[in-house]
C-alpha positions as CSV (number, residue, x, y, z in Angstrom):
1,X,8.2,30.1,-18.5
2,X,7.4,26.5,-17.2
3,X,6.2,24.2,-20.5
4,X,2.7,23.1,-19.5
5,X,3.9,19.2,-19.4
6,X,6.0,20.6,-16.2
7,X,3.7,22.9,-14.6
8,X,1.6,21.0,-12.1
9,X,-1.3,23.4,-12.0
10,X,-2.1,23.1,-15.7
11,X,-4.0,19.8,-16.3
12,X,-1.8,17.8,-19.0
13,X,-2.9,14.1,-20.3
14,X,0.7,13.2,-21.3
15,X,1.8,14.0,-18.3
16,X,-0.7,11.6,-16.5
17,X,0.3,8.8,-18.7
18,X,4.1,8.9,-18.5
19,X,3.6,9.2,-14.9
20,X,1.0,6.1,-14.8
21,X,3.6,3.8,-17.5
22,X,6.5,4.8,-15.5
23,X,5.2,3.5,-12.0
24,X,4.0,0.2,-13.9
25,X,7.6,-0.4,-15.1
26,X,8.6,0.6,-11.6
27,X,6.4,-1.9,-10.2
28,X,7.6,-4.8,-12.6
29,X,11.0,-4.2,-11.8
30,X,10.9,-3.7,-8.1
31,X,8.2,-7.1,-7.7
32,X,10.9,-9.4,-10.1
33,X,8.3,-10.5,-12.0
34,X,7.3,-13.1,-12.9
35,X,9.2,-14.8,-10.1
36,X,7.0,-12.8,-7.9
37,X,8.7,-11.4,-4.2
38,X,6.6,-10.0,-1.2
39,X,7.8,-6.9,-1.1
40,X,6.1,-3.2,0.5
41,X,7.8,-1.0,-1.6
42,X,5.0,-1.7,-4.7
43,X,3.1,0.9,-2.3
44,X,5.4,3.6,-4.1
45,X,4.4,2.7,-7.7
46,X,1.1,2.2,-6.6
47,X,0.6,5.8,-5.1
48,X,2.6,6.9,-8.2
49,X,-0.3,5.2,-10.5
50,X,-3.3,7.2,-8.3
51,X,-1.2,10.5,-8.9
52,X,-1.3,10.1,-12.4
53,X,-4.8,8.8,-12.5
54,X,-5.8,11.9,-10.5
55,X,-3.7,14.1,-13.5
56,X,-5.3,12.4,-16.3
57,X,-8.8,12.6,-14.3
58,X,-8.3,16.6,-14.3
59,X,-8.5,16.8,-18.0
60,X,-12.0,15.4,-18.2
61,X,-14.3,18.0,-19.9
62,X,-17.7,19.4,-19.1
63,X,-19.0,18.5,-22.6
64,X,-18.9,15.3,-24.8
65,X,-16.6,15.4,-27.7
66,X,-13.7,12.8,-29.0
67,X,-11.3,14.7,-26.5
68,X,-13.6,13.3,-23.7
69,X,-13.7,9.7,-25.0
70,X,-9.9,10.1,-25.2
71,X,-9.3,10.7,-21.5
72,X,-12.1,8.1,-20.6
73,X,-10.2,5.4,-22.5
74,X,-6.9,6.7,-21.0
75,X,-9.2,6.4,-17.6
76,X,-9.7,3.2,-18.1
77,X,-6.0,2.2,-18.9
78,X,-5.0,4.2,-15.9
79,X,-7.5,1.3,-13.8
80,X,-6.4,-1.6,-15.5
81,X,-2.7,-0.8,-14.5
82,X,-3.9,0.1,-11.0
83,X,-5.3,-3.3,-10.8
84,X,-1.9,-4.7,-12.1
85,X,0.2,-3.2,-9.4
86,X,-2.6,-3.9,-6.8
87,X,-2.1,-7.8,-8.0
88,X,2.0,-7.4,-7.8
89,X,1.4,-6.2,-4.3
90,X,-1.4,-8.7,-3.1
91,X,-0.2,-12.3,-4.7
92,X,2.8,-13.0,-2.9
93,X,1.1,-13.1,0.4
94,X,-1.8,-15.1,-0.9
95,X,0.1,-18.4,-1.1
96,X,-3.4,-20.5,-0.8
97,X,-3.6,-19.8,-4.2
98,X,-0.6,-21.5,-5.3
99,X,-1.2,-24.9,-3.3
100,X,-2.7,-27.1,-5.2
């Protein structure tokens, strides 16, 4: 018997999460930040963060109730640390933005 946290056919919010906060420490450790490197492996952590987006996406239910408001706030964490990665990938090539 597979506990439900483990079994990737049963939709589970903490494992969406976990999955989502590990990939951003991932991605923190793999860009050096905040002395910021250009590197391609961030691609991992961010295809890591859209897994567990996707996992925490599949517990949305039909109905309104708290539990809904619960995974649309954990939604809308998931985005803002999408966005975070996405700006660890992106900055180090933009170096316009640094010249003053």
């Amino acid at each position: 018997m597979i506990p439900n946290i483990l079994n990737p056919r049963a939709p589970s919010l903490i494992r969406g999460n976990l999955l989502v906060f590990f990939n951003l420490a991932l991605a923190t450790l793999i860009s050096h930040f905040p002395a910021s490197r250009a590197t391609l492996w961030l691609m991992l952590p961010l295809l890591g963060c859209l897994v567990g987006t996707a996992d925490t996406l599949r517990c949305i239910q039909k109905r309104w109730n708290l539990y809904h408001g619960g995974v649309m706030f954990c939604l809308w964490m998931d985005l803002m640390v999408i966005m975070l990665v996405l700006f660890f990938l992106v900055y180090p090539y933009l170096l316009w933005v640094g010249e003053a």
